[in-house]
BAFI-3210 file (N, C-alpha, C; in Angstrom, 3 decimals, decimal comma, padded with zeros to 6 digits):
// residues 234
n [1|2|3|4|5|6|7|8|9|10|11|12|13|14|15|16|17|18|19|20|21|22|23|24|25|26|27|28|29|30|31|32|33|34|35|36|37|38|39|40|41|42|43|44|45|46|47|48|49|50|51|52|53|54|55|56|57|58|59|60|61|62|63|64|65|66|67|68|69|70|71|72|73|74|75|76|77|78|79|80|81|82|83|84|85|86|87|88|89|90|91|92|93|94|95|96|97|98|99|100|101|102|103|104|105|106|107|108|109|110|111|112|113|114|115|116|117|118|119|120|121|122|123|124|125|126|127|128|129|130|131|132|133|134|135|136|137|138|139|140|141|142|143|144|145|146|147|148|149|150|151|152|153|154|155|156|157|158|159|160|161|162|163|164|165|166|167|168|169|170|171|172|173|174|175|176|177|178|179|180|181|182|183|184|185|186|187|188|189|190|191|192|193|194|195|196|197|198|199|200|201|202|203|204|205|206|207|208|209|210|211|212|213|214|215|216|217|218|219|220|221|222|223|224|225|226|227|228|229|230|231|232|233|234]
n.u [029,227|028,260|029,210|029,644|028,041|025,174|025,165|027,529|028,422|028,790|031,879|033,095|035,072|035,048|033,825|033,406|032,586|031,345|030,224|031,144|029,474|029,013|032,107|034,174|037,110|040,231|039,214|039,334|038,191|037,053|038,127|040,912|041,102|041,486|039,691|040,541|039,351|036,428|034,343|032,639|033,588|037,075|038,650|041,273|043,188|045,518|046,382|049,530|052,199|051,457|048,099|046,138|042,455|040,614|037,582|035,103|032,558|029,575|030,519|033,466|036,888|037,642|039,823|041,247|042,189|044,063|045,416|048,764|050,112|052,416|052,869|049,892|049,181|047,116|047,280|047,703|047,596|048,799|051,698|052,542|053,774|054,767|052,353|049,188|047,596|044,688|042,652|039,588|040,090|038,734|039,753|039,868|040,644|042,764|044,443|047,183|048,093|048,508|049,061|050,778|053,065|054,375|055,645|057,113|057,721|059,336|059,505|060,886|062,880|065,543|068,612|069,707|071,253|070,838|070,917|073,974|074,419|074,030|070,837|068,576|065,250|062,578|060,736|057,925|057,514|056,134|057,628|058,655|057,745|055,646|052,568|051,884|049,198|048,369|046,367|047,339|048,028|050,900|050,397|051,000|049,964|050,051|052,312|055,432|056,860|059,399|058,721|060,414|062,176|063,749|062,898|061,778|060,842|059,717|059,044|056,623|056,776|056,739|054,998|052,529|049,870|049,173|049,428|047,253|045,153|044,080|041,446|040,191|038,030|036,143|035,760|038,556|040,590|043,045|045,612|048,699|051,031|053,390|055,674|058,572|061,610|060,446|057,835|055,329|052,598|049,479|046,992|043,510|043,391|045,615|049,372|051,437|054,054|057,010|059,029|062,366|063,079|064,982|064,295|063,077|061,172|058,562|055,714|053,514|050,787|049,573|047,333|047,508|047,044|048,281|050,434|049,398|050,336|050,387|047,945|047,430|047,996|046,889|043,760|042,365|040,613|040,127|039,102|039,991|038,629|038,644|037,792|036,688|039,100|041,065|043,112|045,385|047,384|050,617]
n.v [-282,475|-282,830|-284,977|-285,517|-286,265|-284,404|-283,665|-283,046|-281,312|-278,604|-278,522|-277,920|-275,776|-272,406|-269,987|-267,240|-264,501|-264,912|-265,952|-269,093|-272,234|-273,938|-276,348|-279,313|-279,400|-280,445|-281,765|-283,418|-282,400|-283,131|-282,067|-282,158|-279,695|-278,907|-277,981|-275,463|-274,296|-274,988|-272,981|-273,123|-273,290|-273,156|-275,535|-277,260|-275,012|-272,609|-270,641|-268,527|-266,679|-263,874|-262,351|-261,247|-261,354|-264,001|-265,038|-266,436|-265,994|-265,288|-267,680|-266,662|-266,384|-263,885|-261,437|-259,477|-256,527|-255,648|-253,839|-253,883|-255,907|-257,825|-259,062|-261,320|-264,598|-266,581|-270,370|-273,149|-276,621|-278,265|-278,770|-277,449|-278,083|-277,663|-276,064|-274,503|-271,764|-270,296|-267,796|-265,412|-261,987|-259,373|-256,078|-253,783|-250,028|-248,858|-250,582|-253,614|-256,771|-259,668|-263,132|-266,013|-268,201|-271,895|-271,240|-271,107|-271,725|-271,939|-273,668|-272,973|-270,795|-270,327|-270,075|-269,632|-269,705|-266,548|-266,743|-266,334|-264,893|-265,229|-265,534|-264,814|-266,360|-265,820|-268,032|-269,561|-267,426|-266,791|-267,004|-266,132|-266,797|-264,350|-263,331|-260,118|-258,368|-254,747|-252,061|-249,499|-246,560|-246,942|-249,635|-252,544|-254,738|-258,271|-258,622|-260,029|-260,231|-261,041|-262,437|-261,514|-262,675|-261,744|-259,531|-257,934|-259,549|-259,136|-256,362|-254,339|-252,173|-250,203|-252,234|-251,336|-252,651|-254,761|-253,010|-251,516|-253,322|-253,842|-253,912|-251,551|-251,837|-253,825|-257,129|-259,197|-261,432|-263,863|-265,787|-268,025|-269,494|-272,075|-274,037|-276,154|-273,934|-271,962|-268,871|-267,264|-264,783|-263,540|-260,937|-260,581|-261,472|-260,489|-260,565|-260,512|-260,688|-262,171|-265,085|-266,779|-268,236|-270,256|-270,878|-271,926|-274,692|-275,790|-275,687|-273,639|-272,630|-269,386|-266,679|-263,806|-260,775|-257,733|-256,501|-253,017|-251,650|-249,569|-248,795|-246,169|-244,582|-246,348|-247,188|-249,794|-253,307|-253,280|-254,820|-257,800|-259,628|-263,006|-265,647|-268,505|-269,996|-272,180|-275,098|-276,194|-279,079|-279,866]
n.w [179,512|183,026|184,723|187,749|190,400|191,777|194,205|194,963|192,600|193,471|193,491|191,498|189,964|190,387|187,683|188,208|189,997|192,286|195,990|196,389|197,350|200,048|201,200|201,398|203,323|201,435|199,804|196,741|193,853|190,478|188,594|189,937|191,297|194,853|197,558|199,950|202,065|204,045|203,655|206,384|208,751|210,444|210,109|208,845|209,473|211,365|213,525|213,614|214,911|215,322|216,811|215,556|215,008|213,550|211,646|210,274|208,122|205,911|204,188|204,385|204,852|207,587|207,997|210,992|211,772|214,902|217,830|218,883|218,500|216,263|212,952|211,614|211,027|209,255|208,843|206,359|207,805|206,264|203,905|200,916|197,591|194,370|192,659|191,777|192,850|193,409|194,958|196,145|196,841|199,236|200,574|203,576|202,132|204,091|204,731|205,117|203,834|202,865|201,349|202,229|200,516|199,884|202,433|206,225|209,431|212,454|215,423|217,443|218,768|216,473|214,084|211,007|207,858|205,636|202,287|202,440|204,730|208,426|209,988|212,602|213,804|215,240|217,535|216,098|213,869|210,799|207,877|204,549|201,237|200,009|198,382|197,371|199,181|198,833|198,722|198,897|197,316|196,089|194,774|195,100|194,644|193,888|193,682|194,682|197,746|200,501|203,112|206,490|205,620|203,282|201,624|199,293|196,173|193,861|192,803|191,540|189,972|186,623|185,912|184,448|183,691|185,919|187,922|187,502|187,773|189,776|191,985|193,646|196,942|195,882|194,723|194,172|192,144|192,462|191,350|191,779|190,408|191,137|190,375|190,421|190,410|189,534|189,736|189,130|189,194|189,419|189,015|188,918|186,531|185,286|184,534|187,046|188,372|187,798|187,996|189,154|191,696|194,326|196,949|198,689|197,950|199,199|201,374|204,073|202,939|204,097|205,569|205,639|208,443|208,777|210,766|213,188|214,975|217,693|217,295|216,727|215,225|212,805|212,894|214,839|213,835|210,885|208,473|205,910|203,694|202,444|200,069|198,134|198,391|196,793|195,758|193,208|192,624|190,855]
ca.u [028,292|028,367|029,896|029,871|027,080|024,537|025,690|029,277|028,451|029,752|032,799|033,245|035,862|034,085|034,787|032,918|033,661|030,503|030,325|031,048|029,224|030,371|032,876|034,862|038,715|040,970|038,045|039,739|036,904|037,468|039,499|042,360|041,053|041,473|039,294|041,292|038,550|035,178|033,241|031,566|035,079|038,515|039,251|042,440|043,977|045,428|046,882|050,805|052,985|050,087|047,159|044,683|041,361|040,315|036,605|034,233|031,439|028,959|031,486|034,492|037,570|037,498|040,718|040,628|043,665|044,298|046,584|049,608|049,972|053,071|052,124|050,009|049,050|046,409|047,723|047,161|048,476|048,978|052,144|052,467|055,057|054,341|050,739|048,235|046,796|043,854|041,813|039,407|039,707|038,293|040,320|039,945|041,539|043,907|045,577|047,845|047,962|048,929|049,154|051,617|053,020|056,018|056,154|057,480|057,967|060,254|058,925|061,954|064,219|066,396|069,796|069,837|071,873|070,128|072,514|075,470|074,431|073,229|069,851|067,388|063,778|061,735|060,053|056,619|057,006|055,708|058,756|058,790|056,925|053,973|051,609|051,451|048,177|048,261|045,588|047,468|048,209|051,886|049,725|051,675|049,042|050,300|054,242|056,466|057,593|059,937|058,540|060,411|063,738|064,983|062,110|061,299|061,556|059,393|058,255|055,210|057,242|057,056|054,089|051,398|048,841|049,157|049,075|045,646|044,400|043,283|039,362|039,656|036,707|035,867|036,421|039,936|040,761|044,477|046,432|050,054|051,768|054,797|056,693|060,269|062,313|059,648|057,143|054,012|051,605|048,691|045,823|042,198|043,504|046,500|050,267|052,002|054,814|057,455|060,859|063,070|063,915|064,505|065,041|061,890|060,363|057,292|055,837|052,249|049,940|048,694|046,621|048,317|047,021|049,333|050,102|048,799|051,799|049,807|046,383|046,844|048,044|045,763|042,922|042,127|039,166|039,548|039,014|040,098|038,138|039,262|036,441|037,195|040,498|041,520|044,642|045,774|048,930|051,250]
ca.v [-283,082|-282,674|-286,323|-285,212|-285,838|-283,264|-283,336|-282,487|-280,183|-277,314|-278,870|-277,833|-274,144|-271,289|-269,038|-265,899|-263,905|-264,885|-267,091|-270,656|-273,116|-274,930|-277,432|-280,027|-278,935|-281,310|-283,144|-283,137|-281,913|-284,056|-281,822|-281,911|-278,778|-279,055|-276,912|-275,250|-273,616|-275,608|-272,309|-273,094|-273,436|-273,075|-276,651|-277,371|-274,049|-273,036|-269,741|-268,555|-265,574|-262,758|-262,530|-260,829|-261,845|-264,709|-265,792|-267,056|-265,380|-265,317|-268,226|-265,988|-265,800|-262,311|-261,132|-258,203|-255,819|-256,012|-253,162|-254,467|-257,463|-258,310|-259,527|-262,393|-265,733|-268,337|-271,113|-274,227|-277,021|-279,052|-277,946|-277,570|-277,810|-277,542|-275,736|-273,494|-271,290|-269,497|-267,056|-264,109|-261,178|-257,942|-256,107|-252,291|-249,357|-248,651|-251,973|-254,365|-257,780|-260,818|-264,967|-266,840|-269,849|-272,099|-270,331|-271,619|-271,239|-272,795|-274,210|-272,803|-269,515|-270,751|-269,127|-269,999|-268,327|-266,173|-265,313|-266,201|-264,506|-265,619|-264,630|-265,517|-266,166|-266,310|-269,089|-269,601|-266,212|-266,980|-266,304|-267,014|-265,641|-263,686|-262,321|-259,268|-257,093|-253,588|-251,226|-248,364|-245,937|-248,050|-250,770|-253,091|-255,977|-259,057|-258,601|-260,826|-260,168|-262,807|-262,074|-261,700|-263,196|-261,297|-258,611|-257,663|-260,562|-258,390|-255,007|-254,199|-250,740|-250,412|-253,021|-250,693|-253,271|-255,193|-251,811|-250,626|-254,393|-254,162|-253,267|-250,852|-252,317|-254,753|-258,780|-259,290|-263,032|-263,926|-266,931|-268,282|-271,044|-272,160|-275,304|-275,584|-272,596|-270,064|-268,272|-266,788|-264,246|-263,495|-260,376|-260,363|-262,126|-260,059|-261,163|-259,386|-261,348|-264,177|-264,482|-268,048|-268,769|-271,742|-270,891|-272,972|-275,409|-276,500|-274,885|-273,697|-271,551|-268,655|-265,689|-262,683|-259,430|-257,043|-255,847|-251,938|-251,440|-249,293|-248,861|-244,981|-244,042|-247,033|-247,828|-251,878|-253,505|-253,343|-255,919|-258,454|-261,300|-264,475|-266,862|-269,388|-270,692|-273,653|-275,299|-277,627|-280,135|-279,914]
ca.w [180,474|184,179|185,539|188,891|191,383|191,819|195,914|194,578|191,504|193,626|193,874|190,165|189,696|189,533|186,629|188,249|191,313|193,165|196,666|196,708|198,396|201,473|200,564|202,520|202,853|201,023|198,745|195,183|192,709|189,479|187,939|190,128|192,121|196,379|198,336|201,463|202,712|203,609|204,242|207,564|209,959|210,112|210,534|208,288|209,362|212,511|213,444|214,040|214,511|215,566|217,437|214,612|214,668|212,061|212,066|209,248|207,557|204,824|203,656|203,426|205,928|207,789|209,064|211,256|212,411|216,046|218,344|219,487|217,462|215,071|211,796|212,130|209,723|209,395|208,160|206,510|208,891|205,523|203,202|198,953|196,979|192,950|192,534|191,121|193,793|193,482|195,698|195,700|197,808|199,667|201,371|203,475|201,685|204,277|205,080|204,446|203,819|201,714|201,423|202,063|200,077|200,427|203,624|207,009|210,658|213,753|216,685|218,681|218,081|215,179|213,569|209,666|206,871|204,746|201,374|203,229|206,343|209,430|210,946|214,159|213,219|216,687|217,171|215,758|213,140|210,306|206,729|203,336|199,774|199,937|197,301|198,678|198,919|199,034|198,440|198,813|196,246|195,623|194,064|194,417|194,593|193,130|193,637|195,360|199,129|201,219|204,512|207,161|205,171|202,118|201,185|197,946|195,379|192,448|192,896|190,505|189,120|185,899|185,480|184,867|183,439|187,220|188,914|187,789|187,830|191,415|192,452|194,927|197,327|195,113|194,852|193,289|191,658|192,604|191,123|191,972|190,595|191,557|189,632|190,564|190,848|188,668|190,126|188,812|189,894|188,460|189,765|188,135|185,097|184,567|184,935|187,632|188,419|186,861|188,501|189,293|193,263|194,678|198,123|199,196|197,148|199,871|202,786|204,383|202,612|205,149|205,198|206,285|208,712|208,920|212,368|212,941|215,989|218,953|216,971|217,061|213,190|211,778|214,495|215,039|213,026|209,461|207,760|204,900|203,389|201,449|199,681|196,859|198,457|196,181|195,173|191,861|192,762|189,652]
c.u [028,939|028,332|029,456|028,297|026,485|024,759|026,910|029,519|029,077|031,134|033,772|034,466|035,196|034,518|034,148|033,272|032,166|030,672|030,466|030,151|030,161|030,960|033,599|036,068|039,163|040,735|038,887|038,153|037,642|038,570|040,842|042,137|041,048|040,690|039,959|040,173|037,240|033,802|032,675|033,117|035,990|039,251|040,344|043,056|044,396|046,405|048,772|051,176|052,194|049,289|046,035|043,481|040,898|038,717|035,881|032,452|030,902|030,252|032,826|035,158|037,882|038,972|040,633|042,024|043,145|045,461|047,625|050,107|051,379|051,777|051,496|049,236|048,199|047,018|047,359|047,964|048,858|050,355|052,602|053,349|055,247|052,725|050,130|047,426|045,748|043,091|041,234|039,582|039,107|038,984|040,062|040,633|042,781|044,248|046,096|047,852|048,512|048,754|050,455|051,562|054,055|056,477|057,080|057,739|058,730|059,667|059,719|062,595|065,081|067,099|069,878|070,185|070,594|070,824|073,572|075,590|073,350|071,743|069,093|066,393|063,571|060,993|058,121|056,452|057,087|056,716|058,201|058,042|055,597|053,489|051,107|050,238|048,598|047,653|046,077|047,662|049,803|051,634|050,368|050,989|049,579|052,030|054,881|057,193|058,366|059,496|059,666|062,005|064,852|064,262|061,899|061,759|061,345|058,287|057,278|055,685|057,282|055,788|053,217|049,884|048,158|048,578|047,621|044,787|043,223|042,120|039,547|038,055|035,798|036,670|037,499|039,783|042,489|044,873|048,196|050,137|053,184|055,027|057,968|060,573|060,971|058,084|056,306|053,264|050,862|047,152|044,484|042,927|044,958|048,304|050,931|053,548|055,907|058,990|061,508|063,245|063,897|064,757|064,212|061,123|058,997|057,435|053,997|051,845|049,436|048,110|046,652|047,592|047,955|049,165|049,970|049,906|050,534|048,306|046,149|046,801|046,726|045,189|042,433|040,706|038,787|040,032|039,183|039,116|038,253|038,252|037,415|038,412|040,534|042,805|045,077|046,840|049,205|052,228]
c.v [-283,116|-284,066|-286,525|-285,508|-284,854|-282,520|-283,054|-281,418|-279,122|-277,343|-278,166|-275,973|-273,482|-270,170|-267,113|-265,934|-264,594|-266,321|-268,195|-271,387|-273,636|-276,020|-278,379|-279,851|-280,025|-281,999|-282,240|-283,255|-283,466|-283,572|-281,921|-280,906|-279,528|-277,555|-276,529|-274,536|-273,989|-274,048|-272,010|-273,295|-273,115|-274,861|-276,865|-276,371|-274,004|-271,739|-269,526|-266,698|-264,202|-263,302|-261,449|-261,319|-262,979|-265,235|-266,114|-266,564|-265,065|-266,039|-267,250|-266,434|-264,631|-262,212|-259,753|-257,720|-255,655|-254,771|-254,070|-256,037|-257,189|-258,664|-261,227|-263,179|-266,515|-269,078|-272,379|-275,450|-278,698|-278,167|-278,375|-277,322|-277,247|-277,397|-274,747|-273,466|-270,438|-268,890|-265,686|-263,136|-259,897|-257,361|-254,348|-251,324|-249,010|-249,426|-252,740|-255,655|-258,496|-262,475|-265,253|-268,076|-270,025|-271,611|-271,548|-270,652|-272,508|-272,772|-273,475|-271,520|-270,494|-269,857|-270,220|-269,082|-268,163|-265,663|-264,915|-265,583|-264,954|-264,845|-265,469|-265,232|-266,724|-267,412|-268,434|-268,310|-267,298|-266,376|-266,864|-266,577|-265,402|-263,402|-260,915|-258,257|-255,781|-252,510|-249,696|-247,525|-246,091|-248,428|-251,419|-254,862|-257,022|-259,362|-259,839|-260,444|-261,098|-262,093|-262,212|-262,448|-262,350|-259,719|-258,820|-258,518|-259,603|-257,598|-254,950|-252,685|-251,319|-251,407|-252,614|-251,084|-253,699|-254,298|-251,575|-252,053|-254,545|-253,125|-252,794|-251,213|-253,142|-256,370|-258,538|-260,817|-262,913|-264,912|-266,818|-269,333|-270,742|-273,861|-274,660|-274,330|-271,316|-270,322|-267,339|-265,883|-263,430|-262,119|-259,827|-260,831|-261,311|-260,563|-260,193|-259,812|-262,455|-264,314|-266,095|-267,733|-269,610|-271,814|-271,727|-273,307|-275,775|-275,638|-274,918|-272,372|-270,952|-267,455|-264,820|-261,461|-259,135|-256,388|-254,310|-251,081|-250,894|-249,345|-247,098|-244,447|-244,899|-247,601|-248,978|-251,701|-252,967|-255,019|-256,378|-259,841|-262,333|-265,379|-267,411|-270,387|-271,841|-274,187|-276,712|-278,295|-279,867|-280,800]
c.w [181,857|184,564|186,937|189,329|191,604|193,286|195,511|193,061|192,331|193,958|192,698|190,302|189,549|188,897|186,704|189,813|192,750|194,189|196,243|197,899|199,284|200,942|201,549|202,170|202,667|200,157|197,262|194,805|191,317|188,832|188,599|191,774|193,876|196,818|199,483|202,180|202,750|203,988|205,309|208,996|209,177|210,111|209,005|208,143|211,099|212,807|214,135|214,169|215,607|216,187|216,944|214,831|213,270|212,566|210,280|208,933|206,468|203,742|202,787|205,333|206,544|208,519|209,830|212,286|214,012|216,882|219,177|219,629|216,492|214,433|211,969|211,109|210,498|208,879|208,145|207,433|208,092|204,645|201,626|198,616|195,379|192,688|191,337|192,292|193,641|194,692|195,456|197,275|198,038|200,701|201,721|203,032|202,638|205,135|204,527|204,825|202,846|202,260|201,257|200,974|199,909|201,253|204,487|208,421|211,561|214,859|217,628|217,675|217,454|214,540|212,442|208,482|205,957|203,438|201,877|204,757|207,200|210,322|211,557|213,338|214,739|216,286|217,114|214,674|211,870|208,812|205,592|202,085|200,631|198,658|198,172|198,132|199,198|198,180|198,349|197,526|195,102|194,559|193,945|195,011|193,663|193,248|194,712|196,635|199,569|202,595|205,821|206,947|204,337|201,328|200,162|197,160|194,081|192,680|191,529|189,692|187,704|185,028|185,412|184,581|185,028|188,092|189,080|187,675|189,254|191,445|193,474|195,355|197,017|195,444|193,805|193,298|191,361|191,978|191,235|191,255|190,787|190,704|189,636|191,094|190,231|189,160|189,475|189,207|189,003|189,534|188,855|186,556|184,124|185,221|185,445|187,718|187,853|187,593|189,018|190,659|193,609|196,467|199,548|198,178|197,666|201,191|202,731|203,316|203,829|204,839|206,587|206,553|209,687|210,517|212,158|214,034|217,003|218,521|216,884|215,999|212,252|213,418|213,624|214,431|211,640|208,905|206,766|204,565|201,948|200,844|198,317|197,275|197,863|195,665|193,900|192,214|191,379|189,720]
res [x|x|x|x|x|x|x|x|x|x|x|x|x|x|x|x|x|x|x|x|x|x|x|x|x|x|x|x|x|x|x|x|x|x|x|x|x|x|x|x|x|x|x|x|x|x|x|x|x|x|x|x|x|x|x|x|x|x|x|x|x|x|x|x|x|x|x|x|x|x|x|x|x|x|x|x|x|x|x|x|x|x|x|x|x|x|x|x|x|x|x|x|x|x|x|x|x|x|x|x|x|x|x|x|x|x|x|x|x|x|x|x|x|x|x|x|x|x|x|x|x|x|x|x|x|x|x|x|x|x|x|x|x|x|x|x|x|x|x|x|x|x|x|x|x|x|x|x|x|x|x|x|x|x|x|x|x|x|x|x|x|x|x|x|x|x|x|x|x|x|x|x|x|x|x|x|x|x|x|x|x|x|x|x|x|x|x|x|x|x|x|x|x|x|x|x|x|x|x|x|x|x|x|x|x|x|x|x|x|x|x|x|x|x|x|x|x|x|x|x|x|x|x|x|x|x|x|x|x|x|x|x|x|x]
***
């Protein structure tokens, strides 16, 4: 039996790929679930790093490649530590992208070891895990990146269930969790990922387009879009 209010029934998980209603960001559902994304704004996000395009449509987030742009992040301007992340996406065949989580950024140029060695992060870039998309012929949708810190946490070689999981042009259904050190990743219901780090326990969730450098190899204006964004506390 449905508990819930008939004004908050869509508050409920949805177990198919289709739109969500508008939601209010942050409203726990009963189960647990948090919406990050109310559909109709960006309000509990707030952009860093890049100067991509982010706007809002047919309740989805659109990102849209940009010339002469680094890589650049929405982000939430709330941060998670022990979760279950879900989101669906669409993304153009030839670009790249991913989400952050447990990320981070510095207000100010900052020198911090990385694995014993020292490195500058400019201020305001945007580091830290990704789920990384990529449509290309790679596939390595679902894998583990450190942005911007350490690279590759867990390449998708070798995983050939993961590989052919992804919908070229199609809605994809992502999940992360993270508890503690082990890491999760999950694409259309298959397990891509599993690996221990602890090198950030909490940080922002963001939603990553990839910079394109002059716009002349990949020309500006393709587009990614995000719907469902929700998150479980653990």
């Amino acid at each position: 039996m449905n508990l819930l209010p008939a004004g908050l029934r869509h508050l409920l998980p949805s177990l198919t790929f289709a739109a969500s209603l508008a939601v209010v960001p942050g409203l726990h559902a009963a189960d647990g679930w948090i919406n990050l994304f109310n559909g109709k704004n960006l309000d509990g996000w707030e952009q860093h790093s890049g100067v991509a395009k982010y706007r809002v449509e047919d309740n989805c987030i659109v990102g849209t490649t940009v010339a002469k742009t680094g890589n650049s992040f929405l982000c939430t301007t709330q941060t998670y530590g022990d979760f279950i992340l879900e989101f669906e996406f669409q993304v153009a065949p030839d670009m790249n992208s991913g989400v952050q989580f447990r990320s981070e950024y510095y207000t100010k140029e900052t020198e911090a070891a990385v694995n014993g060695k020292k490195k500058k992060f400019p201020a305001d870039r945007v580091f830290g895990y990704q789920y990384e998309i990529d449509p290309s012929p790679r596939a390595y949708t679902a894998g583990v990146y450190d942005e911007a810190r350490r690279g590759w946490l867990a390449e998708l070689k070798g995983n050939e269930a993961a590989q052919k999981a992804f919908k070229a042009g199609g809605w994809n259904l992502a999940r992360i969790e993270c508890q503690g050190d082990h890491i999760q990743t999950w694409i259309n219901g298959v397990k891509a990922a599993d690996l221990k780090d602890a090198m950030t326990l909490k940080g922002i969730i963001a939603l990553q387009v990839h910079g394109i450098g002059d716009g002349i190899k990949k020309k500006p204006g393709e587009e990614i879009r995000w719907r469902n964004i929700r998150l479980k506390p653990l």
